[in-house]
C-alpha positions as a printed NumPy array, in Angstrom:
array([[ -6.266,  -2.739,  16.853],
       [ -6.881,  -0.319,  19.805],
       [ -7.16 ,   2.709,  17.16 ],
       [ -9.312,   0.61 ,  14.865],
       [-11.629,  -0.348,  17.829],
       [-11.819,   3.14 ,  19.205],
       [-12.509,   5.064,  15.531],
       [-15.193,   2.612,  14.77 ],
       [-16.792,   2.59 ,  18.355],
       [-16.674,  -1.354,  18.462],
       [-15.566,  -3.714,  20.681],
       [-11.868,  -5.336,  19.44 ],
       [-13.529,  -8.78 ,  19.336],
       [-15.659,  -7.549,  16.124],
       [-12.015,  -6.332,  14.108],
       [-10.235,  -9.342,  12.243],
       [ -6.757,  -8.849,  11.167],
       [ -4.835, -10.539,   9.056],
       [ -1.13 , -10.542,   7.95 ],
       [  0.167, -12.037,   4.893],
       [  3.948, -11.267,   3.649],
       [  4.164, -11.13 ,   0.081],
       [  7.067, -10.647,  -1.955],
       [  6.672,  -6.923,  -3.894],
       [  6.535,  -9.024,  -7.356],
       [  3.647, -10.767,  -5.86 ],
       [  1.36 ,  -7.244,  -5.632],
       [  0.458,  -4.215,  -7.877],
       [ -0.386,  -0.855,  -6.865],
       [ -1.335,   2.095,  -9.737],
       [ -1.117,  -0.3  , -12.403],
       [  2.5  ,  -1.478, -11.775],
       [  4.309,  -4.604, -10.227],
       [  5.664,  -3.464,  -7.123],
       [  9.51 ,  -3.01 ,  -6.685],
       [ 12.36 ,  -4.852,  -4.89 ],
       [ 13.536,  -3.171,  -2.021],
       [ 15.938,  -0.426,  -2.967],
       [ 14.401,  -0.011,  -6.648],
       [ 12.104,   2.745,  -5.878],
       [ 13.499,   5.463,  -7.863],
       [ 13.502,   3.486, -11.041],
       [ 10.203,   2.394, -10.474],
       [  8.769,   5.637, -10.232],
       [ 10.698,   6.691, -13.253],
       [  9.382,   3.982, -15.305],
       [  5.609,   5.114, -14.74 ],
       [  3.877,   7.68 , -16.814],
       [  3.594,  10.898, -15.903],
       [ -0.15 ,  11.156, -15.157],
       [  0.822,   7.872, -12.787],
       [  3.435,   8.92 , -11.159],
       [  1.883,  12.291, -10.452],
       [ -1.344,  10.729,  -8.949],
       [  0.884,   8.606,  -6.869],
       [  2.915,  11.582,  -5.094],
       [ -0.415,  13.976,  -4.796],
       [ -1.791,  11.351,  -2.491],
       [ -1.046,  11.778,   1.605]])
C-alpha cells in the first residue's frame, strides 16, 4: 500500500485493495487455464510456441 501510495503521490485513503483467492482452474492467463500447484512444467509444455515464448520474454 505504502509503495502504491508513494509511486502515485496520493494519500493511502484514495488506494482500494482487494483480495480474492481463487483456485488456478478458476483464472486464465495467455489464453490458458491456469495450473495446479506443482503442474507448471507441463503447463508450459502444453502451450504453443509463440505462447510460451511471449510468456518467458516478459520480466
Amino acid at each position: 500500500m505504502k509503495v502504491i501510495a508513494d509511486a502515485a503521490a496520493i494519500e493511502r485513503r484514495y488506494i482500494w485493495v482487494y483480495v480474492s483467492e481463487l483456485p488456478p482452474s478458476q483464472m486464465v492467463e495467455y489464453g490458458n487455464v491456469l495450473p495446479e500447484p506443482g503442474s507448471e512444467a507441463q503447463w508450459l509444455e502444453s502451450m504453443s510456441d509463440e505462447d510460451g515464448n511471449y510468456m518467458l520474454g516478459i520480466g
